[in-house]
N, C-alpha and C positions, 0 to 999 in steps of 0.2 A: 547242451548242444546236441543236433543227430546228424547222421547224415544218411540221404536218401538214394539210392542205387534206383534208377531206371532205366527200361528199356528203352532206345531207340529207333526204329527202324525207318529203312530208307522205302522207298514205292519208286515205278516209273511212272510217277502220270494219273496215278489212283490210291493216290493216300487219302483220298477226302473220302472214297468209297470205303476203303478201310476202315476207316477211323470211324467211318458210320457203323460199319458192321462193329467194331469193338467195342463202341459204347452202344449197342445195343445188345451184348452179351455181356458186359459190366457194368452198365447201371451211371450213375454220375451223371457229371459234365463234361458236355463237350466242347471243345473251345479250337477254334482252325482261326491262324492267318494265311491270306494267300501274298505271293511275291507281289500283288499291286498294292498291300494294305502296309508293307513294311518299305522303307524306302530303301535302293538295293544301290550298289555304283553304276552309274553305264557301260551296257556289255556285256555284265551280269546274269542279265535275264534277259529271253526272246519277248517281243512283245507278244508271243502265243501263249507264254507261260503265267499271263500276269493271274489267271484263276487258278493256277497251281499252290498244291498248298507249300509255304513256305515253312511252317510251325504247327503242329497240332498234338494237344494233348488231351486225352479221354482221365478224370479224374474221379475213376470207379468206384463204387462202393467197396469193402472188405479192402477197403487200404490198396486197391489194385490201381497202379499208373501207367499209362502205356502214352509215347511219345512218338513220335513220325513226323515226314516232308516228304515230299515229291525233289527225288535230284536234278536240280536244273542241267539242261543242257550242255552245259560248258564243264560239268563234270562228270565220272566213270560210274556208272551205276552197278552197285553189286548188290545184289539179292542180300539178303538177311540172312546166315544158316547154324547162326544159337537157336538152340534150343531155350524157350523163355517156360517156365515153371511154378504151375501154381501148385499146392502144395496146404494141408491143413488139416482138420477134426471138423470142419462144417461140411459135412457129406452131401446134403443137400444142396447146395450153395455149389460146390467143386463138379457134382454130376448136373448142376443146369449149365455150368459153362461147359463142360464136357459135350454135352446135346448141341449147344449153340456154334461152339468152333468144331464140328464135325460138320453141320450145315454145309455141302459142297465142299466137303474137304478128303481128304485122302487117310484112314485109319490106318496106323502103322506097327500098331499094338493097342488091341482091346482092352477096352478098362474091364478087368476083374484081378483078383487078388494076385499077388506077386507072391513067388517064394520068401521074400522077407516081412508078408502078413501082410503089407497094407494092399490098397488096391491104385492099381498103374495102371497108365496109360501113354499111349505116344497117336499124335493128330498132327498130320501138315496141314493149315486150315484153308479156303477158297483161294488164298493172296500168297500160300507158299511158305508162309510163317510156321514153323515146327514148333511143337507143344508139348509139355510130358506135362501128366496129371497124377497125384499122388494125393489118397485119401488114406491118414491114418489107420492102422489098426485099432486103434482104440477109439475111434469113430465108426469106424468098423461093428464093435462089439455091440453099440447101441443098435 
């Protein structure tokens, strides 16, 4: 048996724009329900909402999952502010995401080496989602 940890995050309104961008810097499947494809209770959802994404998951290459919705209405929408973490020895691989979620995003520490050898990073990316990036030292050495 395993068990698998993922991210979820919430969106106002633009998870579907999101979720484009994420699978477009991780690769995979994309897969979005909106609130008119899932059947909801009445009340629920505005009939403004029905192309809102209800469900969406990016199922990335390098084992990477990322989850998201759009908060309907009738609930409190709070930003996201975990920091989500990639993290590995595939250098190459870590610095294309690195490129890709900086794409209109805000650097909040440059990727180069850290006092503890590896190389770090921190990116809030276009949608406000914060990032730290860690490329082994011994990824590194090659």
């Amino acid at each position: 048996m395993s068990v698998t940890l993922n991210p979820y995050l919430n969106f106002n309104g633009n998870a579907r724009e999101a979720l484009e961008f994420y699978h477009s810097v991780f690769g995979g499947e994309l897969n979005i329900s909106t609130f008119a494809d899932i059947p909801m209770p009445e009340g629920q959802v505005g009939p403004d909402e029905a192309d809102k994404v209800m469900h969406g998951m990016v199922a990335g290459d390098n084992n990477v999952t990322l989850m998201a919705a759009d908060v309907p209405s009738h609930m409190e929408y709070e930003p996201s502010t975990t920091h989500l973490s990639l993290s590995g020895e595939d250098a190459d691989t870590l610095r294309g995401f690195w490129e890709r979620l900086t794409e209109g995003g805000a650097v909040g520490v440059p990727l180069a080496q850290a006092p503890w050898g590896d190389t770090f990073g921190m990116v809030t990316d276009k949608f406000g989602v914060p990032w730290m990036l860690n490329i082994t030292a011994a990824a590194n050495a090659s």
